[in-house]
Steps between C-alpha positions, in 0.01 A plus 500: 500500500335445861621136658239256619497550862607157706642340214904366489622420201816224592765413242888408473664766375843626508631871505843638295734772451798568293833620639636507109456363171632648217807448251850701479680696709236687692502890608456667805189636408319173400242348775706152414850655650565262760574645801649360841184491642108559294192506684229274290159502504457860635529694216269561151839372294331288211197510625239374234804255316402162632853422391598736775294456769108443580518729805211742419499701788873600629602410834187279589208277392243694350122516643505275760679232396657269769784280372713190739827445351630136470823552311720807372680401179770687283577464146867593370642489121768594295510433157585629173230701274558573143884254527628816683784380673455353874867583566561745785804688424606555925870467493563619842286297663545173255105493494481384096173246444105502516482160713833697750194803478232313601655222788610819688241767448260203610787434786561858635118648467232471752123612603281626731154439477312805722109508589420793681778580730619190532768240327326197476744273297825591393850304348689398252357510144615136407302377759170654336492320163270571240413176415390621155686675191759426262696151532778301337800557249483675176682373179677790379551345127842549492706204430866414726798395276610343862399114350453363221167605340475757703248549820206739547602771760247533801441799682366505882160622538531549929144615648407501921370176512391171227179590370286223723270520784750326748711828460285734633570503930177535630445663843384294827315767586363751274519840500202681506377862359217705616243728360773807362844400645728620329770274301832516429777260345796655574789366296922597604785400279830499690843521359688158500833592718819347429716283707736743557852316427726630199347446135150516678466816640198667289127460643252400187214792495187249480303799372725703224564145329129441443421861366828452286396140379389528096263193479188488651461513877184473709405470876144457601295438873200295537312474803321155450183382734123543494298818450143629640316782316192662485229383196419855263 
């Protein structure tokens, strides 16, 4: 379909990728293996599943779409699916619970986020909230002989950041992307070392524990801001 010629179509609209998101132990040969460090946005990985991504061409914009990025956001769970158990047998490193998971996956991983040949923003992913996403405790039914009556047991639904506008950290300045530049989100996991005295003298791999984790797991990148594109 020919564009009309000298005509912008402006809109807010945010761009995402998935690093995982799946359920189980996952294999070596599944695109949701996490890995110590995944470049997002530049392949065709899910491509067409808007639960995925809505990156339709990979590594850049497509046509000549021009986009200035206000805010990068990530959005980390673990949970369980189908009351598989959250439990992460680990004994040598002591790593046993999905809220121990997330704190220090969210702790101990980082991005890069790459237009053209250049890193334009780049840290810690708790300091990229997703302002959006799953929030709050979940009753899990079962029923504590601890007091009298008994007491519903909670479980800890952790996510990278309270669903809420305030969340988000917006950029001073944005970062802008022109006509074809290529994108990337590049996302590193790094093992959690330990101190190093007697009893704790095992590093935590970061990246083995999520792949080994049986709930459900998922990391996803969102470039946030406003977008320019041609009218068809």
């Amino acid at each position: 379909m020919a564009k009309v010629l000298g005509l912008r179509q402006q809109r807010v609209q945010f761009f995402y990728d998935t690093d995982f998101k799946c359920h189980g132990v996952t294999a070596q040969s599944s695109p949701d293996f996490a890995k110590p460090e995944k470049i997002l946005f530049a392949t065709a990985t899910g491509q067409g599943d808007l639960s995925r991504t809505n990156i339709v061409t990979p590594g850049q914009l497509s046509s000549d779409q021009t986009f200035l990025t206000f805010a990068v956001r990530h959005e980390l769970n673990f949970y369980s699916v189908n009351a598989e158990s959250t439990q992460i047998v680990d004994v040598a490193t002591g790593l046993v619970s999905t809220q121990e998971l997330a704190v220090w996956v969210l702790a101990n991983s980082a991005f890069q986020y790459k237009v053209s040949e250049k890193v334009e923003f780049e840290g810690p992913l708790s300091m990229t909230p997703a302002g959006g996403g799953s929030w709050g405790l979940a009753d899990t039914g079962i029923l504590s002989a601890a007091t009298f009556g008994g007491t519903i047991s909670r479980s800890p639904l952790i996510t990278n950041g309270e669903p809420s506008a305030p969340s988000i950290y917006v950029l001073p300045l944005p970062i802008a992307v022109t006509k074809r530049q290529a994108i990337q989100m590049i996302e590193k996991k790094a093992t959690f070392n330990s101190g190093g005295s007697t009893g704790f003298t095992t590093d935590i791999n970061i990246v083995n524990d999520i792949n080994n984790f049986t709930g459900g797991k998922m990391l996803r990148a969102y470039i946030d801001g406003y977008n320019t594109r041609d009218v068809l």
